[in-house]
Structure formats: structure tokens, C-alpha cells
C-alpha positions in Angstrom: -11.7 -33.6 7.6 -11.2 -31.7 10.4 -8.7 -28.7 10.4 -7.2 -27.4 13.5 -6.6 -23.4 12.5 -3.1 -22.2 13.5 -2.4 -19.0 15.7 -0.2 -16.7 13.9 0.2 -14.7 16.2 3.0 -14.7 19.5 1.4 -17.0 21.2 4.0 -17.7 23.3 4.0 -14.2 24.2 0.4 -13.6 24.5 0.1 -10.9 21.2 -1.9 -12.8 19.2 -3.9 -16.3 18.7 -6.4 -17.2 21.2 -7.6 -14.4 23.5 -5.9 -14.5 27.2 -8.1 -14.0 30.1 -7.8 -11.4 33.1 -4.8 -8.9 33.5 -2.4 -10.9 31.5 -5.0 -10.3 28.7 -5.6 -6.8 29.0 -1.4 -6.5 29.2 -1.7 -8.8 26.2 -3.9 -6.4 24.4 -2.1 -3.6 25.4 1.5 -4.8 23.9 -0.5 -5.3 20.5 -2.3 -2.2 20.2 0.7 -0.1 20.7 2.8 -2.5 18.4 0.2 -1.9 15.7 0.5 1.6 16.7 4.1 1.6 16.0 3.7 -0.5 12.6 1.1 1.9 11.7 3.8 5.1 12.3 6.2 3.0 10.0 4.0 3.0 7.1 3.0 6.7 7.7 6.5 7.1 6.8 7.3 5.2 3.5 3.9 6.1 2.9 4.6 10.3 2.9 8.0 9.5 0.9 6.1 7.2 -1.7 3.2 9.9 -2.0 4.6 13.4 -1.4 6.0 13.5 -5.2 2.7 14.1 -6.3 2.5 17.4 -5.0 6.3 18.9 -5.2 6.9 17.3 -9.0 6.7 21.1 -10.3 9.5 22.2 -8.1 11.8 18.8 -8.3 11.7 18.8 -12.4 12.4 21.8 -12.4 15.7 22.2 -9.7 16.5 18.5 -11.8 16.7 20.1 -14.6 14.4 17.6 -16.3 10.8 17.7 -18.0 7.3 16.8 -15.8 6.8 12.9 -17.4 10.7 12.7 -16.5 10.1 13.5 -13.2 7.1 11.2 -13.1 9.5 8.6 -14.2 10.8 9.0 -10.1 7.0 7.6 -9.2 8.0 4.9 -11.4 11.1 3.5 -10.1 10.1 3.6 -6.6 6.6 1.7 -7.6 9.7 -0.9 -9.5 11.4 -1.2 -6.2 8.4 -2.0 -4.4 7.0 -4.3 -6.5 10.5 -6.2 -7.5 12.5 -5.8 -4.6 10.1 -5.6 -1.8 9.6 -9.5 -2.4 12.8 -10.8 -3.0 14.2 -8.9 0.3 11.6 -10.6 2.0 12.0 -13.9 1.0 16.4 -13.9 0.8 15.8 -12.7 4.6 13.2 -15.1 5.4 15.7 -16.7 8.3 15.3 -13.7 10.1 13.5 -12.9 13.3 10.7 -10.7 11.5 11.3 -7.5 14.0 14.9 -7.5 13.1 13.8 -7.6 9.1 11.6 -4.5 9.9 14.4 -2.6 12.2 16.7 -3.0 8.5 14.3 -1.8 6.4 13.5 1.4 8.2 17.1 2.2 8.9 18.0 1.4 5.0 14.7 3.9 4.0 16.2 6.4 6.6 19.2 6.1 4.4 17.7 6.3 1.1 15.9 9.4 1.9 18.9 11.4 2.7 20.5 10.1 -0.3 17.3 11.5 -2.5 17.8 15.1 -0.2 21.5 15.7 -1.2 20.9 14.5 -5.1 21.5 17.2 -7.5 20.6 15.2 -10.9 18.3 12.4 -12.1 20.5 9.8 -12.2 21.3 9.5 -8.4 17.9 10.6 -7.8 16.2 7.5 -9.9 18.2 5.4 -8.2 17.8 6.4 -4.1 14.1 5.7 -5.1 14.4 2.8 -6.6 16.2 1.3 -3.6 13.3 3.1 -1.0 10.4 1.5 -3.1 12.4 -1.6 -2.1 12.8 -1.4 1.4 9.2 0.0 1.5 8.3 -3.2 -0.4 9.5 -5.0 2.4 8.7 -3.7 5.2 4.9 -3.4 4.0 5.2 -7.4 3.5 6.6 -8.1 6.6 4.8 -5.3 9.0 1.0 -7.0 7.4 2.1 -10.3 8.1 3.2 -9.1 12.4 -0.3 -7.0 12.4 -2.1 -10.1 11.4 -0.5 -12.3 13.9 -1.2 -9.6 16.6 -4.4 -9.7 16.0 -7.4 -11.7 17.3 -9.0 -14.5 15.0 -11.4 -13.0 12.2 -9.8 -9.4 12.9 -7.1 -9.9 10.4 -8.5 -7.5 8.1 -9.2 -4.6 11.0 -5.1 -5.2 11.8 -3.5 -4.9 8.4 -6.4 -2.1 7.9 -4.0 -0.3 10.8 -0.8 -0.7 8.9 -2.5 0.6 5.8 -4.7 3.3 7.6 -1.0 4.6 8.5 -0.3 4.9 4.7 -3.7 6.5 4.4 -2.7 9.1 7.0 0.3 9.9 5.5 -2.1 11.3 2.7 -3.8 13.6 5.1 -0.9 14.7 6.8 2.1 13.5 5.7 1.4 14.2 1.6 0.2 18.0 2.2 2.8 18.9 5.2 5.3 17.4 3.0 3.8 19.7 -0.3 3.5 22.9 1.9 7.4 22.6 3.3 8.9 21.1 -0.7 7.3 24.8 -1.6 8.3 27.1 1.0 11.8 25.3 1.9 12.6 23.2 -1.1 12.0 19.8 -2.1 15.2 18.7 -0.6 14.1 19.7 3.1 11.0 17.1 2.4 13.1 14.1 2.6 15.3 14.9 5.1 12.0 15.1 7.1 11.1 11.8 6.0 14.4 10.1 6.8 13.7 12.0 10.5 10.7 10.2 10.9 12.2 7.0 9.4 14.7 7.1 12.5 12.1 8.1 15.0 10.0 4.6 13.7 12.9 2.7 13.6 13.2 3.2 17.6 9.5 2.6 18.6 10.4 -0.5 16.2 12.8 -1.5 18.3 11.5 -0.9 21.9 7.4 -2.0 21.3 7.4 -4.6 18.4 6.6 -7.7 20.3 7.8 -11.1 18.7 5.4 -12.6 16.2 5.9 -15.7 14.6 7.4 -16.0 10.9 5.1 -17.9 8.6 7.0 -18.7 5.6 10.0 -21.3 5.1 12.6 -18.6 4.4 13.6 -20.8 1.1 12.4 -18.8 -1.7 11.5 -21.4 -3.7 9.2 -23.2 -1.6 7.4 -19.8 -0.7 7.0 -19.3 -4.6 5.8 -22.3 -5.3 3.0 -22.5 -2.5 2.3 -18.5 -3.3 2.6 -18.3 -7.0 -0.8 -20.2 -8.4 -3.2 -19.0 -10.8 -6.2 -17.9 -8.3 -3.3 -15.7 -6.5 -1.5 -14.3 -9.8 -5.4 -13.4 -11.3 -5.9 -11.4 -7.9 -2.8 -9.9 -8.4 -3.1 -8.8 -12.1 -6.6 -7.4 -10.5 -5.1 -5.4 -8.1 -2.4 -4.3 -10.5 -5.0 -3.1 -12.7 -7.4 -1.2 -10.0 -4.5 0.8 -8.4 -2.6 1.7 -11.2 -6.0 3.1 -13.2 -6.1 5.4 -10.2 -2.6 6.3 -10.3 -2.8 7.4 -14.2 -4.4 9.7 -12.7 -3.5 10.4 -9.6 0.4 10.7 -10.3 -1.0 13.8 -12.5 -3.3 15.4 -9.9 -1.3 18.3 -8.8 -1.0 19.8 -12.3 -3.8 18.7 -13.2 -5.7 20.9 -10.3 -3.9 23.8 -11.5 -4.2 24.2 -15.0 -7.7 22.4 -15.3 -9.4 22.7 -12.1 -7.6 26.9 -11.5 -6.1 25.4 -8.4 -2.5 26.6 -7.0 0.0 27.0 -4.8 -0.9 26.3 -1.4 -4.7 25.7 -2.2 -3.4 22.3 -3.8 -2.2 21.2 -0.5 -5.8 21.5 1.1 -7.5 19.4 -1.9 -4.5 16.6 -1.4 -5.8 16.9 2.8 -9.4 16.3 1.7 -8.1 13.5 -0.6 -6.1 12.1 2.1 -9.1 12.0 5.3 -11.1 10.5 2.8 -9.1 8.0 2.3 -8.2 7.4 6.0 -11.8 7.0 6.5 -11.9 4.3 3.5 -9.0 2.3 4.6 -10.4 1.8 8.2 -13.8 0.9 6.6 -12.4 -1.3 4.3 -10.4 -3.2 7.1 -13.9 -4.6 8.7 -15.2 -4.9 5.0 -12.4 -7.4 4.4 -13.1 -9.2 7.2 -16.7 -9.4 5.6 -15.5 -10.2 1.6 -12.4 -9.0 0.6 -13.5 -10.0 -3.2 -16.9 -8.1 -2.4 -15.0 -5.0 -1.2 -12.8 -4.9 -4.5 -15.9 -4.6 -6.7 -16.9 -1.8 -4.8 -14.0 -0.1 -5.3 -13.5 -1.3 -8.4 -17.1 0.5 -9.6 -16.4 3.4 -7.3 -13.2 4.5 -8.7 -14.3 4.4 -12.2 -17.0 6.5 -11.7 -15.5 9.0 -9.9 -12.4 9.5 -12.7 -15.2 10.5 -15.3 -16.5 12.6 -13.2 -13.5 14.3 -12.6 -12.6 14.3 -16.4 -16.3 15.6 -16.7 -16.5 18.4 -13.9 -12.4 18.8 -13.4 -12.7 22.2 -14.6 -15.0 23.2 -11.1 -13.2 23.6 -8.5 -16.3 23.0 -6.4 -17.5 19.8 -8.0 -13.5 18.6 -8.0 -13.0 18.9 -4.4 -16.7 16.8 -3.9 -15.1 13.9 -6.5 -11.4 14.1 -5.0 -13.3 12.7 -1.5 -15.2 10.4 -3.1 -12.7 9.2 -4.9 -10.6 8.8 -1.5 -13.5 7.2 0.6 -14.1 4.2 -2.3 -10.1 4.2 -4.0 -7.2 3.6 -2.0 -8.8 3.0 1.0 -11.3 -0.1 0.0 -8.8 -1.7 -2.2 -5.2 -1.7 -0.7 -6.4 -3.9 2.4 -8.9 -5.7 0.6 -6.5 -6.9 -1.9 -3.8 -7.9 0.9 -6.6 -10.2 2.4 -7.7 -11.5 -0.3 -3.8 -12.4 -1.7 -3.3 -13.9 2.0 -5.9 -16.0 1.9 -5.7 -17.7 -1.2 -1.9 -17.7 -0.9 -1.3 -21.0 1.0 1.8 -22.0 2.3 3.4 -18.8 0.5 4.7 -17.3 4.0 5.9 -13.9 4.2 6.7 -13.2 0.1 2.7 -13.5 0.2 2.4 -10.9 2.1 4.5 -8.7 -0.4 2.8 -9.7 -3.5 -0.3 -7.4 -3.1 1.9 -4.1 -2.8 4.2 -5.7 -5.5 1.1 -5.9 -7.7 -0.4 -2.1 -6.9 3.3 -1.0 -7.5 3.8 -2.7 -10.6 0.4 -0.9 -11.3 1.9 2.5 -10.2 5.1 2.2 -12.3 3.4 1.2 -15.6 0.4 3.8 -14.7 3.3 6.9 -14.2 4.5 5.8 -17.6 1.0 5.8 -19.4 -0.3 9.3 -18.1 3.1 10.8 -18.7 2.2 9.9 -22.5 -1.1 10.9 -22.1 0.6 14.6 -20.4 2.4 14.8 -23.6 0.3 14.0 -26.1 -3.0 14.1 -25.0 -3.2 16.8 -21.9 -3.5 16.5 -18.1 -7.1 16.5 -18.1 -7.1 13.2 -20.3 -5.1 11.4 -17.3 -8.5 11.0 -16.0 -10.6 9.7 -18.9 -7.5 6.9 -19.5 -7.8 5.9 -15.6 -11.5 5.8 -15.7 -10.9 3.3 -19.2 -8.6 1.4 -17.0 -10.9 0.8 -14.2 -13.9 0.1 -16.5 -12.2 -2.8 -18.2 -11.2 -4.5 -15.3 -14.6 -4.7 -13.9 -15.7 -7.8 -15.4 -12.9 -9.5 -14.1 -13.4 -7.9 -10.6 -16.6 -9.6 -10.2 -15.5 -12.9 -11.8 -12.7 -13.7 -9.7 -15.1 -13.6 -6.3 -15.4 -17.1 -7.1 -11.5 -18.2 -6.8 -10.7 -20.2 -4.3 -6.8 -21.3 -2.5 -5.4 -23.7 -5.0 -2.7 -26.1 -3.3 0.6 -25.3 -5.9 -0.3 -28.5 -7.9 -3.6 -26.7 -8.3 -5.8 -28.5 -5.6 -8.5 -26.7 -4.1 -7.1 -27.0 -0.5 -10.1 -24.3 0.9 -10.4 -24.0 4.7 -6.7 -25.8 5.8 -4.8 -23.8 3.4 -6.7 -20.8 4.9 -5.9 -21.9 8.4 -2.0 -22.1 7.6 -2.3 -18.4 6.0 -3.2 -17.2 9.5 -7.1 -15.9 7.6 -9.4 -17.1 10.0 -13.2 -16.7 9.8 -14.8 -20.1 8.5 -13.8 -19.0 4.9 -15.6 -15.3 5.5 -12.1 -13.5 4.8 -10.8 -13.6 1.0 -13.8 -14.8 0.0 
């Protein structure tokens, strides 16, 4: 059977799809690089206001009034609004043009960022994050799904790599500029910055987003149906498991680094920078990986990560050695996984339209919020340190299942192995290379 592979791109508009020719390709070219520019500044943003309580927990618990695994209970309902709102936003607004879905969700984040700056207890600050993990939810769905039909065919990965290498920067400049201003000018201060930003993206939004085309139905139970089957929900629980492991830990790392590794004050800011470049480096790395084997890519990060959180519960006590295993940990963590496991979900996703798009950061969310929850337990009971041993655990016994699922293949929703045309109407081009 012969399969003619859709452009998802704006094809009308000369973004994406098949490569134009002469000046009105290089214009063409031009119009997507500096939308994926502009997508890229958009998750810099939710990604600093996801990330930067890491590094000012200390000072929120204690102006809240309320204990350190309380205020790691924050990570946790923003992680719940990504992985439970970001997707049903996205599909109950599937009828909309997708540039006027990501204009709402930035201006609703710039929103729920001010709310979090002028909340005085946890109540009202549980709940402004819960509502930003969903709008980040969404607009991570939806700005994946516009990079990959900006792109040209078989560099899907290197496009959503872009939209992820913005939340990856966020860690190296966002994260530690946020930390340094929460302890010289007060948490509050932090988000106001972020909702700043979130109104600065919202206008590049507006003015260099070109049109893409929407892949899903907009009815959410058709996009369920075609995204839900098993080879997609194993990936997911895969993802869920890798991402969280890390965040046991990484949730943790700012105490941890001062009362294990003798790390503090502003000092903690430049490990959280060497964290972050790593990671930038990874996540650009593991866009072209993807492209390559998105299931190969996972492994590797899947290994990597596990070694490098016993190390860390090994050597966490030198400062030295920590800073050598906080960059490792960046270059083969965050970076490798995060896009691999959006490609990977995308192409064995079908017909599952935008909501497919969301699942993957659904899944590392659901990861976070259950991992906040666990090494807050093991901060009680157990001790900071420990955060790393139960991550490394984590990591270790989802390896098996890691390298098994690099056989799954799409599934049709009745379960038919549908291979290269559901891949085509996904928008994953490549001759089955990508998700593989």
C-alpha cells in the first residue's frame, strides 16, 4: 500500500511541509525560525515558573508559614495541572485556530503568576499553581505540535528540541536568576518577573507565530480514542517513571546541596547554572537523537540518570565531585528524555491530534507531582541525602521496561498495527526512523 505522508506544517503559507525554492524559501525559512524562536521564549517562561521553586523553597515555606515537604507540595500541584489540565484545555479548545490557543494560555499564565506574587498563605498559593501547571500544560501541547509543522520533514525532533531547549534554558538562566532575585528581593518579586516575561511572549506570540495547521478533530473523544492505546499509555507510564525518578530528587536539590554537599546561599545558584547548560546542551542533542530513535535515546537516558543519582547519593557530600555529577546528570536527564519522549508519544499516537501532543508532559508531570510527594516522605523520614538513593531505585526499575518497549509500534485504536500511514497522519516523517 502506498502512503502519501501529510504536511503538517502551513503549507499554504509556506512554514512548513515541502521545502520552497528561491527567495520565497529563504522568506519561508525565515518566518519559521523566528516563530520557533518566539515558541522557544514561551517555554523559557512556564519553564522558569515551573523550575525556580527549587531553589527559593527555603524562603517561600518559610514567609508561608508552612514546613519544606509542604512547600514541595506547590511542585506538586503545578506538575497536577500540567498533567490533568494541560490536556483537557487542549482538546475542549480544539476548534480553535492553534495561535489564538497559545495567545490564551500565555496571557492566563501571566495571570496566574501575579496571583502566586500577591498570595500570603498556602491555600491561594496551591491553587494559582495549580491553574499555571495547566495553562503550561497547554501551551507545551499545542506550541510542540506548531514547531513540528514548522519544520521540514524528518526535522521534527530538532523543532520540538527548540521548544524544549527553551525550557532547558530557563534552567540556566531563568532557574538561577530567578533564585538569586527570590533571595535578595523576596520570593514574591520572582513571579512578578515571570508574569513580565509571560506578557512580553504573549506579544512576539502574537506578531511572529505564523499559521500552522491543527491536527486533531477538536472532539475529545475521537482524539482519545485514536491517542489512548496501549503502545502510547506504556510510553507514557515510561516517561512518567524516568522524569519523576529525577525529580525525587531533583525537587530536593537545593537543600540537599546545603546541608549534604556544604553548599549555600548564592553558591547554590551557580550549581543550578551548571545544571541548567548541561541540560541545554542535552536537550539540543537529544532533538537530532530523536530524529535518529527516540526509543534508543530514552535508554540512554534512562541508564544515564540512574547512574548519576548514586553517584550523587555516593559522593554528595563533595562539593567537587557534586558539581562534576549535577552536569552529567543535566547532559543525559532532562535534556535526552523530555523530547525524546514527545516523539516517540507523537508517533505512535495516530490520529490522536493535538491532546497527543500533551500526553508526554502530562506523563513527566504526573511523574513530578507523585515524585514531590515521595522525597518529601523520604525528607521526613529518611533525610535529604536519601532523595537520591530513592530516584536512582526509581530509574533502575524502569530500565527493563525502557529497553522493552523499543519494540512498540502505532496501534490503530482497535489495536491494528497501522505503522508508516498512522505515522504519516501524526506529522513524524522519516520512513519510520522517528519513534522508533
Amino acid at each position: 500500500m502506498t502512503v502519501r505522508a501529510r504536511a503538517t506544517g502551513a503549507d499554504e503559507h509556506g512554514a512548513g511541509g515541502a521545502k520552497p525554492r528561491g527567495a520565497d524559501g529563504l522568506a519561508a525559512a525565515s518566518r519559521a525560525g523566528v516563530g520557533l524562536a518566539v515558541l522557544g521564549l514561551g517555554a523559557f517562561t512556564v519553564g522558569t515558573s515551573e523550575l525556580v521553586v527549587v531553589g527559593i523553597l527555603d524562603q517561600l515555606a518559610h514567609d508561608a508559614g508552612i514546613s519544606i515537604g509542604a512547600a514541595g507540595s506547590l511542585v506538586t500541584a503545578y506538575a497536577l495541572g500540567v498533567a490533568l489540565g494541560g490536556p483537557l484545555l487542549t482538546a475542549l479548545t480544539g476548534g480553535l485556530e492553534r495561535r489564538a490557543m497559545l495567545r490564551l494560555a500565555l496571557a492566563g499564565y501571566a495571570a496566574a503568576n501575579l496571583a502566586t506574587a500577591a498570595a500570603a498563605s498556602f491555600a491561594p498559593l496551591f491553587v494559582s499553581r495549580l491553574v499555571a501547571g495547566s495553562l503550561h500544560g497547554a501551551f507545551i501541547g499545542v506550541a510542540t505540535v506548531v514547531a513540528a509543522g514548522l519544520a521540514a520533514p524528518g526535522r521534527e525532533g530538532h523543532a520540538i528540541a527548540v521548544v524544549f531547549g527553551g525550557v532547558a534554558l530557563s534552567t540556566v538562566v531563568g532557574v538561577p536568576l530567578g533564585t538569586l532575585v527570590g533571595q535578595s528581593l523576596g520570593w514574591q518579586a520572582t513571579f512578578l518577573g515571570i508574569a513580565a516575561l509571560g506578557a512580553l511572549a504573549l506579544l512576539l506570540n502574537m506578531a511572529f507565530v505564523p499559521w500552522v495547521r491543527a491536527r486533531g478533530t477538536g472532539r475529545l473523544s475521537e482524539e482519545a480514542r485514536s491517542a489512548l492505546t496501549f503502545p502510547v499509555l506504556a510510553t507514557l507510564a515510561i516517561g512518567l517513571l524516568i522524569i519523576g525518578g529525577q525529580f525525587t530528587a531533583l525537587t530536593y536539590l537545593a537543600p540537599f546541596l546545603g546541608r549534604v554537599s556544604g553548599v549555600s546561599g548564592e553558591a547554590i545558584s551557580g550549581f543550578l547554572l551548571a545544571f541548567g547548560v548541561a541540560t541545554a546542551i542535552g536537550t539540543f542533542a537529544g532533538g537530532r537523537a530523536a530524529d535518529r530513535s527516540a526509543s534508543g535515546t530514552l535508554i540512554v537516558a534512562n541508564a544515564g540518570v540512574a547512574a548519576m543519582l548514586l553517584a550523587l547519593y555516593l559522593a554528595g557530600s563533595a562539593p567537587a565531585l557534586t558539581l562534576l555529577i549535577v552536569v552529567g546528570w543535566g547532559l543525559v536527564g532532562f535534556g535526552l528524555a523530555s523530547t525524546a519522549l514527545q516523539v516517540r508519544v507523537i508517533g505512535l499516537a495516530g490520529r490522536g491530534g493535538d491532546v497527543a501532543a500533551s500526553l508526554g508532559a502530562s506523563a513527566a508531570n504526573a511523574g513530578i507531582a507523585i515524585a514531590a510527594l515521595v522525597g518529601g516522605q523520604v525528607v521526613a523520614n529518611l533525610g535529604v541525602r536519601d532523595t537520591a538513593l530513592v530516584g536512582a531505585l526509581i530509574l533502575l526499575a524502569c530500565l527493563p521496561a525502557t529497553v522493552a518497549a523499543r519494540s512498540l509500534r502505532p496501534a490503530a485504536p482497535g489495536g491494528r498495527v497501522a505503522g508508516a500511514e498512522i505515522r504519516a497522519d501524526a506529522g513524524i516523517t522519516g520512513g519510520g526512523r522517528v519513534g522508533r
